[in-house]
N, C-alpha and C positions, 0 to 999 in steps of 0.2 A: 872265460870272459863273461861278463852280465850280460843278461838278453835285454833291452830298456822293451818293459812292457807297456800294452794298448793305452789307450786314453781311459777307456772303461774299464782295465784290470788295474790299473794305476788309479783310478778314482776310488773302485771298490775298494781295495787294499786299502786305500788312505781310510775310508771313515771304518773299516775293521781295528784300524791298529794293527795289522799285518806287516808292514814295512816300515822301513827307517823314520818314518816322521814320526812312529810310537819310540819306544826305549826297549832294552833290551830288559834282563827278566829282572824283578824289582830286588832290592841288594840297599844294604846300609852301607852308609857314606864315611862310615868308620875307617879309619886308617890310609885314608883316601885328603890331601896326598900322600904318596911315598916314594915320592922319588921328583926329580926330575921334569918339570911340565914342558913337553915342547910345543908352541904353536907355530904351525907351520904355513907361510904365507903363500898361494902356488903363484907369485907374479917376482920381479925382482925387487930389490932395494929401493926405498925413495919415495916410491907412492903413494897412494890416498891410504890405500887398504894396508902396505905395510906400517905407516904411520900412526892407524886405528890399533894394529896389534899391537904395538911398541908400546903407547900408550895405554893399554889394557894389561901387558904383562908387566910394567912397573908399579902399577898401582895395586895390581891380583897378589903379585908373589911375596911382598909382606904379609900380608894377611892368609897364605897359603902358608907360607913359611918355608918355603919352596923356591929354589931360583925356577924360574921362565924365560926359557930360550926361543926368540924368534928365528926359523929358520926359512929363509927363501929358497923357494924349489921352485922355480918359472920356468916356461916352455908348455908348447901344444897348448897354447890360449888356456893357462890354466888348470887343466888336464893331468897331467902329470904329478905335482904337488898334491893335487883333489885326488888323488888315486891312493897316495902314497899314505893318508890319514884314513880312505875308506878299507885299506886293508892293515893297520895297524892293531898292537894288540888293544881291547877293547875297555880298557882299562880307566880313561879318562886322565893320560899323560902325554896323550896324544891329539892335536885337537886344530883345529883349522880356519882362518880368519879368512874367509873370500869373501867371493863376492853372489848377486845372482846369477848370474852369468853361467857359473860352474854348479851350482846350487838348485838351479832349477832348470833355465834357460837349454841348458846343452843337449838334457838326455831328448830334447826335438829338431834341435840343430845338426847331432853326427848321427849318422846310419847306425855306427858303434864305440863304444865309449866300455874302458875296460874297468870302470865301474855304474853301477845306476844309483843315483842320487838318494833316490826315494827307498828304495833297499837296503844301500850301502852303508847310510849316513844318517845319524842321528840330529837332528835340528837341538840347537843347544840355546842359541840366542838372536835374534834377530837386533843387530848391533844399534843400527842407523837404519834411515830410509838415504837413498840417491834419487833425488830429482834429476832429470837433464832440463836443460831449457832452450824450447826451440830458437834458433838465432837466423837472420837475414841479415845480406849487404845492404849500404844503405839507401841502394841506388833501389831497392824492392819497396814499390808503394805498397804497403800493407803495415798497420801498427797494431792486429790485433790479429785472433787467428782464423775467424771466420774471412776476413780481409783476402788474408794472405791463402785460405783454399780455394776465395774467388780468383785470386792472382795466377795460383800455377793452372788453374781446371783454363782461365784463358787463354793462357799459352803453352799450349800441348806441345810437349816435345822440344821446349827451347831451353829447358831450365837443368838446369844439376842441384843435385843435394851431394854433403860430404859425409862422411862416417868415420869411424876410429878405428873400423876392421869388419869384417861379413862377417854378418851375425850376431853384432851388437845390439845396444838398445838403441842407437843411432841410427843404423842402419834398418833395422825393423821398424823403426817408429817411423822414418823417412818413407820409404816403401808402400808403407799402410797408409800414412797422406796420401801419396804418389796416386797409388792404386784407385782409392776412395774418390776421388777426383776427375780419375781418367786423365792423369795428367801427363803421364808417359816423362817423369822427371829421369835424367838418365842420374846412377849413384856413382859415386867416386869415393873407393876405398882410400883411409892412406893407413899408414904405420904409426898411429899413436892420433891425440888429441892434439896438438900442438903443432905440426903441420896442417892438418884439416884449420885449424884455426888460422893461419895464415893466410891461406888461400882464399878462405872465407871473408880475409879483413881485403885482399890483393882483389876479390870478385871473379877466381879463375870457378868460384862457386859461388851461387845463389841465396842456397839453404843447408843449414845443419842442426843436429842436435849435438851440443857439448855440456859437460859438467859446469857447475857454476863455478869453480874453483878456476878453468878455462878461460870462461865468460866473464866474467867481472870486469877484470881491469879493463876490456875493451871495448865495454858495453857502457860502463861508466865516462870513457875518454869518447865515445861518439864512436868511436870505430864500427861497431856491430849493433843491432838494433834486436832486443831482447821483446820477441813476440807474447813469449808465454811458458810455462814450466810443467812439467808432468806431476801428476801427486795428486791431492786432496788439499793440500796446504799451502800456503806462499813459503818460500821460503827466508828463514832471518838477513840470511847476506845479502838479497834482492828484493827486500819488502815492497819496492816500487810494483815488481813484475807479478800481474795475474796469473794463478792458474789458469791453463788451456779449460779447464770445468767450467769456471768463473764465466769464458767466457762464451760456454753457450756447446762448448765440443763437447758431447758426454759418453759418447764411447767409452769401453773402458780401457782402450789401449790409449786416452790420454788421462787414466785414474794410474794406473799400475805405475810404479816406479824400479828402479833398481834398490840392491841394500848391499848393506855388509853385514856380513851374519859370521857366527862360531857355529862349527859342527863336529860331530866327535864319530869315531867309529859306530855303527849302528848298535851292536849287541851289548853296549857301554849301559853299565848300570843305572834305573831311572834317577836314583839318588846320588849317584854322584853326580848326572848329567844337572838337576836342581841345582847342585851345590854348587858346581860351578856355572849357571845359569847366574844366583844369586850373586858371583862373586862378580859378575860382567856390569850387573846393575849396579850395585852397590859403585864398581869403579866410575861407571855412566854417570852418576845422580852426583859426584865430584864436580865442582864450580869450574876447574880447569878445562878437566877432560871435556866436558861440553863444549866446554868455549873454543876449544881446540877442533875436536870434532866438524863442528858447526861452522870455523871458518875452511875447511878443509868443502864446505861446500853438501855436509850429509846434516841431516834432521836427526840428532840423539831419539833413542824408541825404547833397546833395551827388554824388549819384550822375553818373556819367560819361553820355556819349551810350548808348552798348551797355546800360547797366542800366537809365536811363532807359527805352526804346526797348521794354526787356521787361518792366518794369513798367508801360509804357502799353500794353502786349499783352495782359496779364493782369487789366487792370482792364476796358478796355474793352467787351467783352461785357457785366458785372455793372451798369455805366450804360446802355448801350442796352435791357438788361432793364427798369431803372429808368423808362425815360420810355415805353417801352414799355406797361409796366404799370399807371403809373401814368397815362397818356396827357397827361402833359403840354408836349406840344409845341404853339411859339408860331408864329406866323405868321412 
């Protein structure tokens, strides 16, 4: 089983090139493919994330010459799927469309995890970014988000926030307000987005963070009142709604976003990981798949291994603070 190492031997290792966010030993992309490409999604059928791979393996597997098989492997929040690619042969036929969650987030979230991220797994693409967007009932006076931390810091202990599950970006980002505040908000886990969102429109909650894909129709119709969005960017399906940056929150736990990213076994040759890097954008930089993307609620990025690589450098700290802080780590 992988031991997930310190903060300081997981940083050192990262700017060495010692672990999975380098590539394994440099190799021509010749004959590559040869077989078979599976991408394997670790969540079920239907979703944001299986939706992103579907739409990258139609557009990839002409131009690989290669069928590309989506295969769901869901269970243990991800886990299990992400396991199933970090011990595959390293070949670059094997390859996986998650999320951060599984990608980064986790090796501080579980005690043990039968793979480590940063060792196991080669950073391939960084697909999309994911925004969440803070949301409030509408019965909460507050229309901005400095407002709305005057709002819960006043009433200590009267409020709930909802989440999609312990240990989310919801729930972490909820928390880290919470906390920041002294607001003593209590959380309410549920089983998916779509219940939390309920509840949220019903007022049996306060506050949440949900995906825009969630949030729209409800935010648009009056139902939910859309505070502000995490990221550096507005994003297209909400151009109304400021980032939390905008307006004035500059921590960096409301810069950080989630994403959807490709990753390949770690010891997976540099050059094939490129290739099919390149083959991720090339689909990306397609009029559809953006457009698809983009209503699906994620910011098209498509970044290569190298910016990848430094954009999990540079987030990384601001989530281990996160679970840190919030001490939500699972067994």
């Amino acid at each position: 089983m992988s031991k997930t190492c310190t903060r300081r031997t997981c940083l050192g290792m990262l700017a060495s090139g010692t672990i999975g966010l380098g590539f394994g030993t440099p190799a021509r992309a010749e004959g590559f493919p040869g077989k078979t490409i599976q991408i394997v999604v670790p969540f079920p059928a239907g979703g944001a994330t299986d939706t992103v791979a579907r739409l990258l393996a139609e557009k990839m597997a002409p131009r690989f010459g290669q069928t590309i098989i989506v295969d769901n492997k869901g269970g243990a929040a991800g886990i299990l799927g992400t396991d199933t690619v970090a011990k595959a042969p390293p070949d670059g036929h094997t390859l996986s469309v998650s999320l951060s969650t599984n990608l980064m987030i986790n090796q501080f979230l579980f005690k043990k995890l039968p793979y480590n991220p940063q060792r196991d797994l080669a950073l391939v693409s960084q697909i999309a970014l994911a925004p969440i967007v803070l949301l409030v009932h509408p019965s909460v006076p507050a229309g901005t988000g400095p407002e709305l931390l005057k709002y819960i810091a006043a009433n200590k202990g009267k409020l709930s926030y909802g989440s999609w599950g312990i240990g989310s970006a919801g729930h972490l980002s909820g928390a880290f307000m919470s906390q920041s505040q002294n607001a003593d908000m209590s959380h309410v886990p549920y089983k998916g987005e779509a219940p939390m969102v309920q509840d949220l429109i019903g007022g049996q909650i306060q506050v949440a963070f949900a995906s825009a894909m969630q949030a729209k129709p409800f935010v648009d119709a009056g139902k939910l009142k859309a505070i502000g969005i995490t990221g550096e960017q507005r994003m297209s399906v909400l151009p109304k709604v400021p980032t939390l940056l905008e307006q004035g929150l500059k921590d960096d736990v409301y810069r950080v976003t989630g994403w959807v990213a490709m990753a390949a076994p770690a010891a997976t040759p540099k050059a094939v990981v490129q290739r099919i890097a390149d083959e991720v954008r090339a689909a990306c930089e397609q009029p559809d798949v953006r457009a698809k993307i983009t209503a699906l609620g994620f910011t098209p990025v498509a970044l290569g291994p190298e910016e990848f690589a430094a954009a999990y450098r540079k987030d990384l700290p601001v989530w281990e603070r996160l679970v840190k802080v919030t001490g939500a780590t699972l067994d």
